[in-house]
C-alpha positions as CSV (number, residue, x, y, z in Angstrom):
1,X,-59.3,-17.4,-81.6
2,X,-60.1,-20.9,-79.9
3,X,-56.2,-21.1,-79.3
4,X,-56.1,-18.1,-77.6
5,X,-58.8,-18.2,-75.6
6,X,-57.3,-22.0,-74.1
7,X,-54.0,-20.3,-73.6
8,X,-55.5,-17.7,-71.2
9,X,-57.4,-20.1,-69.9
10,X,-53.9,-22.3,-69.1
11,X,-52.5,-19.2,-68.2
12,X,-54.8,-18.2,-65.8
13,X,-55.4,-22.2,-64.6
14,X,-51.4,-21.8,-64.0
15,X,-51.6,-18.3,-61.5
16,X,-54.3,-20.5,-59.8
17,X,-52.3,-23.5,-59.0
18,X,-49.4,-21.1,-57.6
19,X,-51.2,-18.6,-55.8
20,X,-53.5,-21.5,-54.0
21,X,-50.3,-24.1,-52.3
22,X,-48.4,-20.5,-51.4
23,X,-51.6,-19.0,-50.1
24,X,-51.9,-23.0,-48.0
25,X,-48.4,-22.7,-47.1
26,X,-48.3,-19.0,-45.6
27,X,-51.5,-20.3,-43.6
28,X,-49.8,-23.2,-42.4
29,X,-47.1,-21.4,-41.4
30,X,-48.9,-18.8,-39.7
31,X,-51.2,-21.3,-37.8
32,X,-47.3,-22.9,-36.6
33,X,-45.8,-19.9,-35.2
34,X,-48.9,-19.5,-33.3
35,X,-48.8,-22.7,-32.3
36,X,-45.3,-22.1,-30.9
37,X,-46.5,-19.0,-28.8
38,X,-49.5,-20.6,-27.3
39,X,-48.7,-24.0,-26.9
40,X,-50.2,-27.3,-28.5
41,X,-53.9,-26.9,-27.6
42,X,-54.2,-23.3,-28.9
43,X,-54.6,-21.7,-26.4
44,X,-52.9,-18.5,-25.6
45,X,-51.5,-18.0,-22.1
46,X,-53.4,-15.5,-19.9
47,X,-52.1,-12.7,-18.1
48,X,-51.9,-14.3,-14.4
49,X,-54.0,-13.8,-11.5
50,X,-52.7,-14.0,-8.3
51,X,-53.6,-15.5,-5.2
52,X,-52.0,-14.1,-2.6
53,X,-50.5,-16.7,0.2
54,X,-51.1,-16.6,3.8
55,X,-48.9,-14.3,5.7
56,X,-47.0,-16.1,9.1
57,X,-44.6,-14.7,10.8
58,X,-42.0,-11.6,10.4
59,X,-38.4,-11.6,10.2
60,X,-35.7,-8.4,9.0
61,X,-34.1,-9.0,5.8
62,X,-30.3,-9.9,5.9
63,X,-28.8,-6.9,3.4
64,X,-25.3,-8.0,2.1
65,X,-22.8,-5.8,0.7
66,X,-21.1,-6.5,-2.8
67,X,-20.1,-9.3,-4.0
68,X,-21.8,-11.1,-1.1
69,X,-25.2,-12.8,-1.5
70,X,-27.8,-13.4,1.7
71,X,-28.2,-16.9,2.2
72,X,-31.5,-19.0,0.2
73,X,-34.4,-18.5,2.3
74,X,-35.3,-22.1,2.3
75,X,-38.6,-21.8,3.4
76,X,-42.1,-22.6,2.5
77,X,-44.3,-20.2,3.6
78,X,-44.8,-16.3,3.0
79,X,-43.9,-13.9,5.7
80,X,-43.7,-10.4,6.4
81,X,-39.8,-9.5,5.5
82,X,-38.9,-6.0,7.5
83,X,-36.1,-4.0,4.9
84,X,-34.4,-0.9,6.5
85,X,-32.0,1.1,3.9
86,X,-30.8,4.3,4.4
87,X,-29.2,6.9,1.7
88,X,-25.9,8.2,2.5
89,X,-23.8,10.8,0.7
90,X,-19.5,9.8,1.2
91,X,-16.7,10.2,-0.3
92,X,-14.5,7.1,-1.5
93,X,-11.8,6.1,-4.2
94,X,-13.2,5.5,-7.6
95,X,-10.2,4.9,-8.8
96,X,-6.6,5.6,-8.1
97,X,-6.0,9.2,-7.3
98,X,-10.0,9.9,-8.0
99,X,-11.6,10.0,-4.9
100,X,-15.5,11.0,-5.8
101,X,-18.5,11.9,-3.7
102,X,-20.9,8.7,-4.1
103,X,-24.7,9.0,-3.3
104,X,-25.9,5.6,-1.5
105,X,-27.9,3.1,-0.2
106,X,-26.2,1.8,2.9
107,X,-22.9,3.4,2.4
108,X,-22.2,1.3,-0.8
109,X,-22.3,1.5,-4.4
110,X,-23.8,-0.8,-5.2
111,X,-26.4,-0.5,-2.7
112,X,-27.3,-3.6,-0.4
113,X,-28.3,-6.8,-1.8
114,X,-32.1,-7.5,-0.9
115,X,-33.7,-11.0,-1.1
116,X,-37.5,-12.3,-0.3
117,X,-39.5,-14.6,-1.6
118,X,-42.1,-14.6,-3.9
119,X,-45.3,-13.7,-1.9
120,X,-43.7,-12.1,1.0
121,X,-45.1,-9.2,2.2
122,X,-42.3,-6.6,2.3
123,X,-42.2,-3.8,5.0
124,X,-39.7,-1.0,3.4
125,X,-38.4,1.4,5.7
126,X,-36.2,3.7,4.1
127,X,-34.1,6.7,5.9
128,X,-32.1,9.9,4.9
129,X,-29.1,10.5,6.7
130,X,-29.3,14.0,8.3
131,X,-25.7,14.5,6.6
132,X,-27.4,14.6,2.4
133,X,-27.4,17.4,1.2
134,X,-30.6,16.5,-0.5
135,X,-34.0,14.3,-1.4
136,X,-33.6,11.1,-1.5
137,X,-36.6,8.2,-2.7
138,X,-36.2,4.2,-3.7
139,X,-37.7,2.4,-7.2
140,X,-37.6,-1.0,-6.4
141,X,-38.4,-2.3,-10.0
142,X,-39.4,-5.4,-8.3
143,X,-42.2,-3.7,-7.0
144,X,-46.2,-3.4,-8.5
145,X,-47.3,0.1,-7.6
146,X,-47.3,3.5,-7.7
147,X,-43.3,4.8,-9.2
148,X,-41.9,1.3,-7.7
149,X,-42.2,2.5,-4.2
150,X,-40.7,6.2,-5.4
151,X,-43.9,8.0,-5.4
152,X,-44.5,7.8,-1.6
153,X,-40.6,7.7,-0.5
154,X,-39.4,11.2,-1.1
155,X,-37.1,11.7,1.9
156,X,-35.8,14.9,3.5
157,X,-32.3,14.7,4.9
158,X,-33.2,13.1,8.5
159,X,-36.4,11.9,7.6
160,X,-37.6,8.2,7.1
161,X,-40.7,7.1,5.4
162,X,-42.4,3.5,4.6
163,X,-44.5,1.5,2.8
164,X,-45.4,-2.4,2.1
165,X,-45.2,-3.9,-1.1
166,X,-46.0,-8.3,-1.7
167,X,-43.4,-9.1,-3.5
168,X,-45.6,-10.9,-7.0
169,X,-43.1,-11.7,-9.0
170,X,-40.1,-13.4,-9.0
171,X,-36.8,-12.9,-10.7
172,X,-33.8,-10.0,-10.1
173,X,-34.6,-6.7,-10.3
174,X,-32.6,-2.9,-10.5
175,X,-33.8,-0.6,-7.6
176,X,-32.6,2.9,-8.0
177,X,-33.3,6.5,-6.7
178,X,-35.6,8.5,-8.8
179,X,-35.6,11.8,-7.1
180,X,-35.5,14.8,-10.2
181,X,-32.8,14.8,-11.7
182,X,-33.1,10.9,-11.7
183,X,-30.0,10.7,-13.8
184,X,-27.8,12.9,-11.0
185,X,-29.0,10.6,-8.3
186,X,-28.4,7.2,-10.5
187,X,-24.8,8.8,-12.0
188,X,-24.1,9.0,-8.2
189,X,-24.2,5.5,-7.6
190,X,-27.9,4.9,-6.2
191,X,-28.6,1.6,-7.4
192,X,-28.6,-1.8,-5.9
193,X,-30.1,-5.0,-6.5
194,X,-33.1,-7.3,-5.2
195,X,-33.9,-10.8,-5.6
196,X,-37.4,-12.4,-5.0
197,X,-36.6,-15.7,-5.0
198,X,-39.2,-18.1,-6.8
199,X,-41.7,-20.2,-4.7
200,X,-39.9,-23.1,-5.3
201,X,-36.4,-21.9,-4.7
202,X,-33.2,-22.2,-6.9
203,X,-31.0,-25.1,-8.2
204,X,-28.6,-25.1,-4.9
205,X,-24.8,-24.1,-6.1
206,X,-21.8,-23.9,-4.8
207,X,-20.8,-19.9,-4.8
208,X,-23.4,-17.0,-5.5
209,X,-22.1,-13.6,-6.2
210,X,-23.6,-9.9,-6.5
211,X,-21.9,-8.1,-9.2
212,X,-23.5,-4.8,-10.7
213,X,-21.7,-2.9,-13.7
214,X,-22.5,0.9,-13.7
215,X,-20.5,3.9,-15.3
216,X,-19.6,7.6,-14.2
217,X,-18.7,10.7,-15.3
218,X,-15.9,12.4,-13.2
219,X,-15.1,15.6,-13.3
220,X,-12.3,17.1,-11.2
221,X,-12.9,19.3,-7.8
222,X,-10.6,22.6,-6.5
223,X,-7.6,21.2,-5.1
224,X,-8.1,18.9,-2.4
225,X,-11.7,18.0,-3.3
226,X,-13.2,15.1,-4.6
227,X,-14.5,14.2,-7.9
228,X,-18.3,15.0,-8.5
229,X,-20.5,14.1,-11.3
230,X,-20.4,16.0,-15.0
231,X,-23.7,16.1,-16.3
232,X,-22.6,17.6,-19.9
233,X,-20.8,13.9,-20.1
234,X,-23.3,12.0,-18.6
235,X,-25.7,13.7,-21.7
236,X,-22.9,12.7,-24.0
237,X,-23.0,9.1,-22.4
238,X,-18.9,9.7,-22.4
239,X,-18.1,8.3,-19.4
240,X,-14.8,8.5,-17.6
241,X,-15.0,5.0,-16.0
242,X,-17.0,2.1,-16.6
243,X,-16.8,-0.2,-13.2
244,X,-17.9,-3.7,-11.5
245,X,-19.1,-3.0,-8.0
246,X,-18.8,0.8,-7.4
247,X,-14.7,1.2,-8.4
248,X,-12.2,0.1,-10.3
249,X,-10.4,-3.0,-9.2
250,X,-13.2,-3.8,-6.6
251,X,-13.1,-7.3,-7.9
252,X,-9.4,-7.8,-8.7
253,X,-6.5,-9.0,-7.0
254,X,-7.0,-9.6,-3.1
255,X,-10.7,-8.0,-3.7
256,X,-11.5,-11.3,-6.4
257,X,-14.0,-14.0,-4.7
258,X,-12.5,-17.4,-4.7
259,X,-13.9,-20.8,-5.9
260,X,-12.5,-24.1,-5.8
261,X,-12.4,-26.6,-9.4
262,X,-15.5,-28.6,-9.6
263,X,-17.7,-26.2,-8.1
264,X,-20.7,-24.0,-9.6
265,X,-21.2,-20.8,-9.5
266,X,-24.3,-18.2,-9.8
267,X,-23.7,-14.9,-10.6
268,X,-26.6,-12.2,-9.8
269,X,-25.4,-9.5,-12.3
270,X,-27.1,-6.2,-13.0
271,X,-26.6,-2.8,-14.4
272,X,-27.4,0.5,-13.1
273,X,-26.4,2.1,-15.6
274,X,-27.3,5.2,-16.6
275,X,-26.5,4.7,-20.2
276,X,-24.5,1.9,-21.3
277,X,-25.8,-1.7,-21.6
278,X,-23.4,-4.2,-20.8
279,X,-22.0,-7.1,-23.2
280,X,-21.3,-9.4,-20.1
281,X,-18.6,-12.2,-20.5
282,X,-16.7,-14.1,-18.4
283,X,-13.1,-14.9,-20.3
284,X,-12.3,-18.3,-19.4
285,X,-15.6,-19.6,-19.1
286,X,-19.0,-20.2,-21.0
287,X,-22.8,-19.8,-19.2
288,X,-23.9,-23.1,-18.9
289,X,-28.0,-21.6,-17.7
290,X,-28.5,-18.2,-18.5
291,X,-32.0,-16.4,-17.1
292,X,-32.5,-13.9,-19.3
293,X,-33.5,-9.8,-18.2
294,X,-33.2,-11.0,-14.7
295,X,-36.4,-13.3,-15.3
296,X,-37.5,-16.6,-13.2
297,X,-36.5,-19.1,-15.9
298,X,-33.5,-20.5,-17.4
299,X,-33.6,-18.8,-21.6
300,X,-30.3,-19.8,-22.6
301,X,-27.9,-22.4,-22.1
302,X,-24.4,-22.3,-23.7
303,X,-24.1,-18.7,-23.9
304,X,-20.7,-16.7,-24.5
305,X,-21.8,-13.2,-23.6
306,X,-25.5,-11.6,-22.6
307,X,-26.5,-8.8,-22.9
308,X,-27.9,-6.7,-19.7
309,X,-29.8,-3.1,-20.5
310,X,-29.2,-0.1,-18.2
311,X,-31.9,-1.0,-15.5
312,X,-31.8,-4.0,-16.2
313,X,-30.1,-7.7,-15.5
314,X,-29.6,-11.5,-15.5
315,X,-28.9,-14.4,-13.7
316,X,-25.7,-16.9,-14.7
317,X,-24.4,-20.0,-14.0
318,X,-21.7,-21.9,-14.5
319,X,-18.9,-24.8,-13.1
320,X,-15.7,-24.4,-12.8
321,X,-13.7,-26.8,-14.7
322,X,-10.2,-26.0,-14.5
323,X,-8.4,-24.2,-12.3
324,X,-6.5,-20.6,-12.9
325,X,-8.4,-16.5,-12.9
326,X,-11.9,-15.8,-14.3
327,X,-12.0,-12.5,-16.0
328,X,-15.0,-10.7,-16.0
329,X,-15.5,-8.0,-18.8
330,X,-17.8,-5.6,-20.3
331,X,-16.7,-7.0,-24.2
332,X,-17.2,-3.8,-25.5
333,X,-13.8,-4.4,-24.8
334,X,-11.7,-0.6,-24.5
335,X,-14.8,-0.3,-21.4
336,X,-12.8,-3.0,-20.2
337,X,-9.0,-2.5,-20.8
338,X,-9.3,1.2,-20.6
339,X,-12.2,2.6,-18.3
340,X,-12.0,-0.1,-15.4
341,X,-15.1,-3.0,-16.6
342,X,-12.7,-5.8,-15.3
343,X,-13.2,-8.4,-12.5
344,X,-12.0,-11.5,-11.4
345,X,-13.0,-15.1,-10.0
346,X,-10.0,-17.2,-8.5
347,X,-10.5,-20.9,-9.5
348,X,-7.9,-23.2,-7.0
349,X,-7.5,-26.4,-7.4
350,X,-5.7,-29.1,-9.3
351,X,-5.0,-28.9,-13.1
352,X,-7.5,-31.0,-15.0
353,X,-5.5,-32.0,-18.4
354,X,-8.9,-33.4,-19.5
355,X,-10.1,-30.5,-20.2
356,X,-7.3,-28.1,-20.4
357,X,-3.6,-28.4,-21.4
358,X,-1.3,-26.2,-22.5
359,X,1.0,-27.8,-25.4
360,X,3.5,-25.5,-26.2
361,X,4.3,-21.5,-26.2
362,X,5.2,-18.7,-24.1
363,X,3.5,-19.0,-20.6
364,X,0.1,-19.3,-19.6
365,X,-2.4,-16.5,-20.6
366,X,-6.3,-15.6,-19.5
367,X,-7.9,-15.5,-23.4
């Protein structure tokens, strides 16, 4: 009986001895990812609150068409930063021998470039060109307030209206139309791009480039007539072309930017969507700084591909080491080699053996 008893009591002195180290070292590692979220004192970051800078002076945004960039804004201060945009509806090539009937902001898909700087105070005029056909309205996803700006921008065709925004936080951020059916107007090609440029500015590069990845859904007119939007495809998210910059080939061949070896390069990439996110890659290259969702700070370095949700985007950067064509692709690769996702940088310059050398084969290739 004594025997017995001292072997449950073992037994039980055993369980003990387990259970108490794993019970110290799921503490311990608890306490450690904390540690890694709040930092080395413990304590957590708050949710900021903002002082808002002095406002001096007022100047009108410089609105660039893709893949142009404004210029930094290399200043100090906050001002008030005036942005006129007005919605268009045309009719352009898509691709060849599709002609469709785009809905804008500033006669381009995608819609003008926008930069300010953190704290400015943004004036936002937006017009309706008496031509629509319908309502348009802007949601800047940049700004804090009621539907991004939407819910006080509803436009008739030939009307304007206006409101101000401070521009809080910094990073690159979608804008979009989100008059009902938001996914008609966004399918359409209203979408565009703004960038409130942090406090203290960027890194200064070489090259910076606007490049926004959307899809559409074609379906053809009556004879004559240009392509318009099929919403039973767009539900399907089966889209008939999947594009850089509004159409296909709008960054190849003559259309391609041009850099020369030994130079960086940012690239301010978004996607408007509506459905697909985009597996972003640049064949030929790797990200040296990636800012990741579009945010303020660099998240990755070394990166092969990033991912970019509809409505959403990032920030890349890279040098270019050797001279010869970037490609850029969606690598959900028959969006690429089949529905139009393709782009290209130019790279001149002399070859750098260093680095890169062909050995033997056929000819030169891009992968």
């Amino acid at each position: 009986m004594s025997s017995a008893r001292e072997a449950k009591s073992r037994s039980v002195f055993s369980r003990t001895v387990v259970v108490v180290p794993l019970t110290v070292v799921a503490t311990f590692l608890l306490l450690t990812a904390a540690r890694g979220i709040t930092g080395s004192s413990g304590a957590r970051p708050s949710v900021p609150v903002r002082e808002l800078p002095d406002v001096k002076g007022v100047e009108t945004a410089t609105l660039t068409s893709a893949p142009l960039v404004p210029a930094p804004l290399n200043r100090d201060y906050a001002t008030k930063v005036v942005v006129e945009l007005e919605t268009t509806e045309i009719v352009r090539r898509l691709a060849d021998g599709v002609d469709y009937t785009f809905w804008t902001f500033g006669d381009a898909v995608p819609g003008k470039f926008i930069r300010v700087r953190e704290g400015d105070l943004v004036e936002f005029k937006l017009t309706n060109s008496k031509t629509s056909g319908v309502p348009h309205n802007i949601d800047l996803h940049a700004v804090t307030g009621p539907g991004g700006g939407a819910a006080v921008t509803l436009t008739l065709p030939g009307g304007s209206s206006s409101f101000s925004f401070r521009a809080l936080n910094p990073g690159l951020y979608i804008y979009h139309c989100a008059v009902s059916p938001v996914p008609m107007h966004v399918a359409n090609g209203m979408y565009g791009l703004i960038f409130v440029e942090p406090k203290e500015g960027l890194p200064v590069v070489d090259h910076e480039f606007y490049i926004l990845q959307s899809e559409f859904y074609a379906k053809a007119g009556k004879p004559g007539e240009p392509h318009t939007l099929d919403m039973e495809r767009g539900i399907d998210e089966n889209p008939t072309h999947v594009v850089f910059n509004g159409s296909v080939g709008a960054l190849t061949g003559d259309n391609a930017p041009t850099v020369r070896v030994g130079e960086s390069v940012r690239l301010f990439v978004g996607n408007g969507g509506p459905n697909l996110s985009s597996s972003f890659h640049v064949i030929g290259e790797v990200f040296d700084h990636v800012y990741g969702e579009g945010g303020s700070e660099i998240t990755q370095r070394n990166v092969q591909t990033t991912m970019i949700p509809a409505g959403g985007s990032a920030i890349v950067e890279f040098r270019a080491e050797v001279p010869g064509t970037l490609v850029l692709v969606d690598h959900a690769i028959f969006r690429a080699f089949n529905k139009g996702a393709i782009g290209m940088i130019k790279v001149l310059g002399d070859e750098q053996p260093a680095v890169f050398k062909q050995l033997e084969g056929i000819g030169k290739t891009n992968h």
